[in-house]
C-alpha positions in Angstrom: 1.5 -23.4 -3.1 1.5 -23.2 0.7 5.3 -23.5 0.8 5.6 -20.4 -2.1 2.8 -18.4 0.0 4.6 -18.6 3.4 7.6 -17.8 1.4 6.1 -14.7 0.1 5.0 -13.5 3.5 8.3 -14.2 5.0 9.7 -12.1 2.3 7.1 -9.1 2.5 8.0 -9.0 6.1 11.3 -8.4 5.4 10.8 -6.3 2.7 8.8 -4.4 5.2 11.3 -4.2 7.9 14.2 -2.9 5.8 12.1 -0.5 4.1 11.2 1.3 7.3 15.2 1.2 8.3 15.8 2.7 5.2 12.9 5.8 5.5 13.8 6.0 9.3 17.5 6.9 8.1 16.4 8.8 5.5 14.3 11.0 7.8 17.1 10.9 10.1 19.6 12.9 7.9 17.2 14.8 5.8 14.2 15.6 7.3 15.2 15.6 11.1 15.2 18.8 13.2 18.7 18.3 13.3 19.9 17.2 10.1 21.1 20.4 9.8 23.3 20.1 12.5 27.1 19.0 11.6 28.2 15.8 12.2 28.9 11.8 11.6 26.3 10.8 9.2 26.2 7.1 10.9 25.6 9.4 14.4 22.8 10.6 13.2 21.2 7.6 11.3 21.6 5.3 15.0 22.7 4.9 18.3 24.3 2.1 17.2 27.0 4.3 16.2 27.9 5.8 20.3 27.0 1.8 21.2 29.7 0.9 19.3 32.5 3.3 21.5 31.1 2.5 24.8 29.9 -0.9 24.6 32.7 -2.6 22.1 35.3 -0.1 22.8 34.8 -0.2 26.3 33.5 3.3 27.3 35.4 5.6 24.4 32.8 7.9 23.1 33.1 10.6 25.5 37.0 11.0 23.6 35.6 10.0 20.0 33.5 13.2 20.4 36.3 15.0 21.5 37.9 14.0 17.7 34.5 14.9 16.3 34.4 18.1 17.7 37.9 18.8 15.8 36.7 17.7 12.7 33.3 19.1 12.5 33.7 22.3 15.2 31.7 23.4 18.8 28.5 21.7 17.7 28.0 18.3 16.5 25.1 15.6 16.5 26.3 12.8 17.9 23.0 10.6 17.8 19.6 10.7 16.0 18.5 12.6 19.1 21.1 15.0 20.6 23.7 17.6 20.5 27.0 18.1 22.1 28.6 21.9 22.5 32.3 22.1 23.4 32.4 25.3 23.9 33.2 27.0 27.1 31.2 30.6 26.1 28.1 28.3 26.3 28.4 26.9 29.7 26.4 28.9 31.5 23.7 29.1 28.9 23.2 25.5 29.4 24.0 24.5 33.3 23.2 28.6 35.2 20.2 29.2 34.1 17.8 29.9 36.8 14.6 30.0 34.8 12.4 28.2 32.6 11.9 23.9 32.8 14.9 22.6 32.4 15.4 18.3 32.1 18.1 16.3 32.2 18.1 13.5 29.5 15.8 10.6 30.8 17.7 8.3 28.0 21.3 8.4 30.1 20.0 9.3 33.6 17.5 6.0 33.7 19.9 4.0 32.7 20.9 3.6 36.3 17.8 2.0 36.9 17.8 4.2 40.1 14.3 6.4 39.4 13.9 7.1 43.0 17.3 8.9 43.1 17.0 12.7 43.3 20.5 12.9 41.1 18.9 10.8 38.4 15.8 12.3 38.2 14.9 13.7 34.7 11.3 15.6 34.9 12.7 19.5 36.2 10.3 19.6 38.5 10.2 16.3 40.5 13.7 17.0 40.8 13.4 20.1 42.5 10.4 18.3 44.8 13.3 15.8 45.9 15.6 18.6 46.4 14.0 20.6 48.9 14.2 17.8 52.2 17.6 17.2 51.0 19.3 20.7 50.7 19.4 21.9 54.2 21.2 18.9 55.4 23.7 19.5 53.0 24.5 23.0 53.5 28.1 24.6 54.6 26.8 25.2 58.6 25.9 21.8 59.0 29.0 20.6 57.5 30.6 22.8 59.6 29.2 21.6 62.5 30.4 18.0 61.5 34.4 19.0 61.4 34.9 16.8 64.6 33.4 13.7 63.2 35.6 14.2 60.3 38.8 14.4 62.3 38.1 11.5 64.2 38.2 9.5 60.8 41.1 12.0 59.6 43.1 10.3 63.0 41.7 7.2 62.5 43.5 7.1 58.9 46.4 8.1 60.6 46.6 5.7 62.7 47.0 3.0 60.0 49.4 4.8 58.0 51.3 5.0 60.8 51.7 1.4 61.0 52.4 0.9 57.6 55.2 3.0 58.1 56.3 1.1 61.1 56.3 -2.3 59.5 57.8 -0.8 56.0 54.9 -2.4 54.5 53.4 -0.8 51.1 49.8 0.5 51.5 47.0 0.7 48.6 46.9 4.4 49.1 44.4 4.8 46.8 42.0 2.3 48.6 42.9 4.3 52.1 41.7 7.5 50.8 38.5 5.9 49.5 37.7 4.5 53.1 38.3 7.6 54.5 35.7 9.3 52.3 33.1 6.2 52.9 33.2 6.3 56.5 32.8 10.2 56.7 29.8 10.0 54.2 28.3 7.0 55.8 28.3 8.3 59.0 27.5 12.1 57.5 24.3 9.9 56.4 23.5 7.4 58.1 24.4 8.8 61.1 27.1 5.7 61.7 30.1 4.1 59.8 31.0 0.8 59.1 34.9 0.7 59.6 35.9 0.7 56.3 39.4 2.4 57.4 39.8 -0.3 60.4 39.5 -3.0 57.6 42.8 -4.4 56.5 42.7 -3.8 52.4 40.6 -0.5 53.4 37.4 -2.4 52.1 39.5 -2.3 48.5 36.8 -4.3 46.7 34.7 -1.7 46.8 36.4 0.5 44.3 36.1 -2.7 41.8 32.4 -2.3 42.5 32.3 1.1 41.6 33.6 0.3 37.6 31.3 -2.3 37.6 28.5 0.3 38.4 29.6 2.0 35.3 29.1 -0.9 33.0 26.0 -1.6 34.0 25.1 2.1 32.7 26.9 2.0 30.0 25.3 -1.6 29.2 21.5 -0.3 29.9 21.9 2.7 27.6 21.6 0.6 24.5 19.8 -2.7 26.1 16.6 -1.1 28.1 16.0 -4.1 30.0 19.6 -4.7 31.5 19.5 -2.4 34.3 16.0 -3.3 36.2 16.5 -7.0 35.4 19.8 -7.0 37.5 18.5 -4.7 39.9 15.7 -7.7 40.1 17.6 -10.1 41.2 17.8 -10.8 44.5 21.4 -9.7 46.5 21.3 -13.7 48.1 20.9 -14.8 44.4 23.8 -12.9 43.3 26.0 -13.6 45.7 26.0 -17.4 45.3 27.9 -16.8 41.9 29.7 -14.1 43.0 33.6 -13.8 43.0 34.8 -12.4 46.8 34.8 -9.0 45.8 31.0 -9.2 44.6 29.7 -11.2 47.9 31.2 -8.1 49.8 29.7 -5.6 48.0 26.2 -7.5 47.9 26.5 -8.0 51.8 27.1 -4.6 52.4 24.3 -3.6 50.1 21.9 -6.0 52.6 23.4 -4.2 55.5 22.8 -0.8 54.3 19.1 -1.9 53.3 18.7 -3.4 56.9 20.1 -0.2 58.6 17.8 2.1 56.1 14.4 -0.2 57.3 15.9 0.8 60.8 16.2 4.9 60.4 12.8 4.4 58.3 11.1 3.1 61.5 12.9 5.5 64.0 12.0 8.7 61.6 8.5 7.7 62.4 8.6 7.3 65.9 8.2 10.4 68.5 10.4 8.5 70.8 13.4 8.4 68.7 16.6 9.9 70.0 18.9 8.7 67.5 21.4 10.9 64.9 19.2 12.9 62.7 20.1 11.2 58.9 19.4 11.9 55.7 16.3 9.3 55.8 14.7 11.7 58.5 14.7 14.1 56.4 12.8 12.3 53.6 10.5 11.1 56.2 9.9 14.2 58.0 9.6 16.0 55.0 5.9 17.3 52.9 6.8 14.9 50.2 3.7 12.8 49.6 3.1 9.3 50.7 4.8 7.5 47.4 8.0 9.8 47.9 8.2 7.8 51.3 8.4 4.2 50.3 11.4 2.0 51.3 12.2 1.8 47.7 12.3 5.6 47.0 14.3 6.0 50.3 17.2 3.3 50.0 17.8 4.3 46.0 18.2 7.9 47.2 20.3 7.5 50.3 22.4 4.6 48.3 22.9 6.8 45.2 23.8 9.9 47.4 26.3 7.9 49.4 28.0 6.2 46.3 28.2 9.2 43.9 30.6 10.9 47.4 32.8 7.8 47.6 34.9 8.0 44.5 34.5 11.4 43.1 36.0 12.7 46.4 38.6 10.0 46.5 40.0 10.6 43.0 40.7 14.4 43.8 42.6 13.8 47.1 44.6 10.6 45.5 45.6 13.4 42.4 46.3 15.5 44.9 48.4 13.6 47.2 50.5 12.2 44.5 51.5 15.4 42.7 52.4 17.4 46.1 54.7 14.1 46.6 56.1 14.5 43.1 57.1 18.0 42.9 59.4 18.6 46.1 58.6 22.3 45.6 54.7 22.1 45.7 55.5 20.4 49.1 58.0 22.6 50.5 55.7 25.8 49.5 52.5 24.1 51.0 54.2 23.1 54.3 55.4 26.6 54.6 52.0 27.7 54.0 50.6 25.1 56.3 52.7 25.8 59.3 52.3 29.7 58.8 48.6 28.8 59.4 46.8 30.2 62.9 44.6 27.1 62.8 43.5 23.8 60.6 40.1 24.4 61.2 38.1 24.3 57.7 37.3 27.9 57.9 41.1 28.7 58.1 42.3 26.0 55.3 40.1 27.4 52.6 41.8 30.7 52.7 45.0 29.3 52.4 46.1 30.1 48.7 48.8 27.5 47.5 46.2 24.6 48.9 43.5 26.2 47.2 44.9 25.8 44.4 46.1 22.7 44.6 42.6 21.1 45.3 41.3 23.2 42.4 44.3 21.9 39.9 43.3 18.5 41.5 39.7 19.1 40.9 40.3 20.0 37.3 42.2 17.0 36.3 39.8 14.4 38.0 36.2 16.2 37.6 33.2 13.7 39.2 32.0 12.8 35.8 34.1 11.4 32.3 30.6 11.8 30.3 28.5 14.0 29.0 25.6 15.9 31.1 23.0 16.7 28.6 20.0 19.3 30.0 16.4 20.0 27.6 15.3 23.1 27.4 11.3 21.5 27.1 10.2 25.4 27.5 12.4 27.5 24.6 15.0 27.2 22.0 18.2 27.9 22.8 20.9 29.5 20.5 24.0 28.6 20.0 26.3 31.4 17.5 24.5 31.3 14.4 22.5 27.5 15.4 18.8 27.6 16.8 18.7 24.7 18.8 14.7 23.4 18.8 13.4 23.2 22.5 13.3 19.6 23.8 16.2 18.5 22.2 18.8 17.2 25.0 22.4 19.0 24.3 25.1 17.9 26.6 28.6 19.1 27.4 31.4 17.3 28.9 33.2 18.5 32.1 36.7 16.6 31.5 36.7 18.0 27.5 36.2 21.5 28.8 39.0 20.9 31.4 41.1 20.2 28.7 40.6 22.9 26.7 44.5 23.9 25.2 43.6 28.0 25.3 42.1 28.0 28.9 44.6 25.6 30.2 47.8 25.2 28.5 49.1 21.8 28.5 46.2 20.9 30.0 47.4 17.2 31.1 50.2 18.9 33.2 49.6 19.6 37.3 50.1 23.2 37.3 48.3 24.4 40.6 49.7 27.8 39.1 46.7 28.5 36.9 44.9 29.2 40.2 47.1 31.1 42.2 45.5 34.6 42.2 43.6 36.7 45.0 40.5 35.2 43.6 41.0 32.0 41.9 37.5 31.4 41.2 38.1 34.3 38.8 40.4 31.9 36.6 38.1 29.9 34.0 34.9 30.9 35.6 32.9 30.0 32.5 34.0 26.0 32.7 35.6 25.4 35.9 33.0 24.3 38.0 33.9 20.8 39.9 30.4 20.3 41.2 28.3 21.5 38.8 26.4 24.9 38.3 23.0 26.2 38.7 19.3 24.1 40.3 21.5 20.7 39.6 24.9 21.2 41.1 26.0 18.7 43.2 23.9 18.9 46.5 27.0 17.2 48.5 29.9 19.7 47.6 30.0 21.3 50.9 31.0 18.0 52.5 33.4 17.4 50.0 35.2 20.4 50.1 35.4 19.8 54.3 37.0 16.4 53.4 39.5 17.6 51.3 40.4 20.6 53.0 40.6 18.9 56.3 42.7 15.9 55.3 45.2 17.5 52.8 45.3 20.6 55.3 46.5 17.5 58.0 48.5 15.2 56.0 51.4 17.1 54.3 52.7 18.1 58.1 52.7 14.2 58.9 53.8 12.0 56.3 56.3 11.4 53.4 55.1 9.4 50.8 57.3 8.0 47.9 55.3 6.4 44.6 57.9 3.6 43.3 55.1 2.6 40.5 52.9 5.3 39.7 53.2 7.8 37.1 51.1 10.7 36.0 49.6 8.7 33.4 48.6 6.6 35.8 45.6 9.4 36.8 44.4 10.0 33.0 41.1 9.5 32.2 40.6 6.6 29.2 37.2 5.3 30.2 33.9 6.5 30.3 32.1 4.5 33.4 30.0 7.9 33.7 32.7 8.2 36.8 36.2 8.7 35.8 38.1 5.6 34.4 41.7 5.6 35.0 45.1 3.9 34.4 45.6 3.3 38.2 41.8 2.1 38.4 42.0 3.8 41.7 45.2 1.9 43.0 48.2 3.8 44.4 50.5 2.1 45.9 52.9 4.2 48.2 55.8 3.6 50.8 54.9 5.8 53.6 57.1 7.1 56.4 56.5 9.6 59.0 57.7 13.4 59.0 59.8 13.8 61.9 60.2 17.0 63.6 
């Protein structure tokens, strides 16, 4: 009798647990505020359905949308709880508007397992609290006022390439670029580098780190607990089972941490006479006591510093490689170059043909491969003949929108031509937008423009480059690492030689 009773619990229990699956799915597609909304019916049953794209299939929902969207048109569900509009008349509805409470989509952005981070902060207005110390060290005159420091790292990179092309030795382009960018940013920051461009492989690994950054979101989306337990572990503990790459990316991470206790400790002395940094600011700053905290401080400054690292990289590799390719994108830019008063920023960003280049560049290697969902917690939004209910999150994707066939034709080609005009902001003002629009763009564009500008504006009179490996496939994106995933995984190998006179 016991046996048949414990059986007859065991089998109540999981009467109980499918019958709850099934009413959860029922509710789900029938009885949901958006089971009205088109779309996969497995989507909108379970998450299990984008899990199975970007965990199984290795980051791929962001282009199984993109089939979605041309089965089931602009708006589709694509989980139990969100919306996705690829539509570029609805761009600014979603990212310009300057009123009303506006979140991003706690889900995605904690997934990080970064909370203190002003760029992954959901709640609308924490995120403009974080915001306010950081803005004015962002902004175009202080960039401005930075141009030397970024020549000297513009000269240092130089320097190397120009013994690469002295010993005929091929160089990891790719990884040279990405140094280039840390050690501005890292000393734009922290108010000192650490050599990345003096390092032989240009500090390579770190790129490798940078996909593995995107797993980890990826991975904590769908398993809650992934993130923070990682982020747990100790960086010692770690890096005892680390491969080479790992142990260098971990000691770095204990270096930075060290050098952030440091500025922590200066901020908050009367007698420091240091570089003013980004942690001043923080600590200087009318945020309250637990905004303050070494934990806040270092997930801020380290998120900040590692979103400007490959984002800016992957638009001057792009770049470089097409001006390279096409001998008459080069010949028209050097013309343009050495018709040029100055190479001061202020001078290169009137110059048209690099303009457009950087823009085309920009286009084709956008910071993000995913989805940027916002909630409206305050109204409804509407969307053609669709009345989204407020609080729902509805994303759209920057790289789908690049895409689009009737703004850009052939969209995958490098056609810097689609911004040649007096005003080429005027071209696809509705979608192009490389940093973001509105109270979230990106708060570090400034200082990626400078990079760009300065080290494009410098290179093209200097060096020939030749590509013996990579294609423009290379530079697609096929991976959704919330960053771009590509081919090349940021390699480019190039023979470089020096432009003689």
């Amino acid at each position: 009798m016991e046996a048949l009773h414990g059986l007859i619990s065991w089998q109540s229990v999981f009467a109980s647990v499918v019958l709850y699956y099934v009413t959860l799915a029922l509710y789900r597609l029938y009885f949901h505020p958006l089971a009205r909304f088109p779309g996969p019916k497995l989507a909108a049953m379970t998450r299990l359905y984008e899990g199975y794209y970007d965990l199984y299939q290795s980051g791929q929902y962001t282009f199984k949308i993109a089939e979605l969207h041309k089965q089931y048109g602009p708006i589709i569900r694509i989980s139990p709880y969100e919306l996705h509009v690829n539509d570029p008349a609805f761009f600014d509805t979603l990212y310009n508007r300057q009123e009303g409470v506006w979140h991003k989509y706690d889900w995605s952005v904690n997934a990080f397992a970064t909370k203190g981070a002003t760029l992954w902060t959901a709640d609308h207005t924490l995120h403009k609290n974080r915001r306010v110390p950081l803005s004015p060290f962002f902004s175009k005159a202080k960039v401005s006022n930075q141009q030397d420091m970024i020549m000297r790292h513009v000269h240092t990179l130089f320097d190397r390439l120009s013994g690469f092309a002295a010993s005929q030795k091929t160089v990891d382009l790719g990884a040279a670029f990405t140094a280039f960018v840390r050690d501005v940013v890292n000393e734009y920051i922290f108010g000192k580098h650490y050599n990345d461009l003096r390092k032989e492989d240009f500090d390579a690994g770190m790129v490798v780190a940078a996909q593995a950054g995107g797993l980890l979101w990826r991975t904590t989306k769908f398993i809650r607990f992934f993130g923070p337990l990682m982020r747990a572990i100790p960086p010692q503990w770690i890096m005892a089972v680390s491969d080479p790459v790992m142990k260098d990316f971990f000691r770095f991470m204990i270096v930075s941490m060290n050098d952030t206790k440091s500025l922590m400790k200066a901020a908050a002395s009367p007698d420091d006479d240091g570089p003013r940094t980004l942690v001043h600011e923080i600590v200087q700053s009318k945020l309250p006591p637990q905004e303050k905290s070494f934990e806040r401080i270092f997930e801020e400054v380290n998120t900040t510093t590692g979103a400007a690292y490959e984002t800016t990289a992957a638009v001057i590799r792009i770049a470089a490689f097409h001006i390279y390719s096409d001998p008459k994108i080069l010949q028209k830019l050097r013309a343009e170059l050495a018709a040029a008063p100055d190479r001061d920023w202020k001078t290169l960003e009137q110059l048209p043909s690099l303009t457009a280049i950087i823009m085309e560049a920009m286009r084709l290697a956008p910071a993000m491969a995913t989805r940027t969902a916002r909630i409206a917690q305050d109204k409804d939004l509407v969307y053609g003949k669709w009345r989204i209910p407020a609080g729902t999150p509805v994303g759209m994707t920057q790289h789908l929108l690049n895409q689009n066939e009737e703004e850009y034709p052939e969209p995958k080609r490098f056609n810097p031509d689609r911004f040649m005009d007096p005003d080429p902001w005027h071209l696809g003002n509705k979608t192009f937008a490389p940093f973001g629009k509105g109270k979230r763009s990106c708060i570090g564009m400034y200082l990626a423009w400078a990079e760009i500008y300065l080290l494009l504006g410098n290179l093209v009179q200097r060096f020939e480059f030749k590509f013996p490996k990579t294609t423009a496939e290379d530079f697609y994106v096929t991976m959704d690492n919330f960053a771009l995933g590509t081919p090349s995984m940021g390699v480019v190998p190039a023979l470089v030689t020096k432009v003689t006179v």
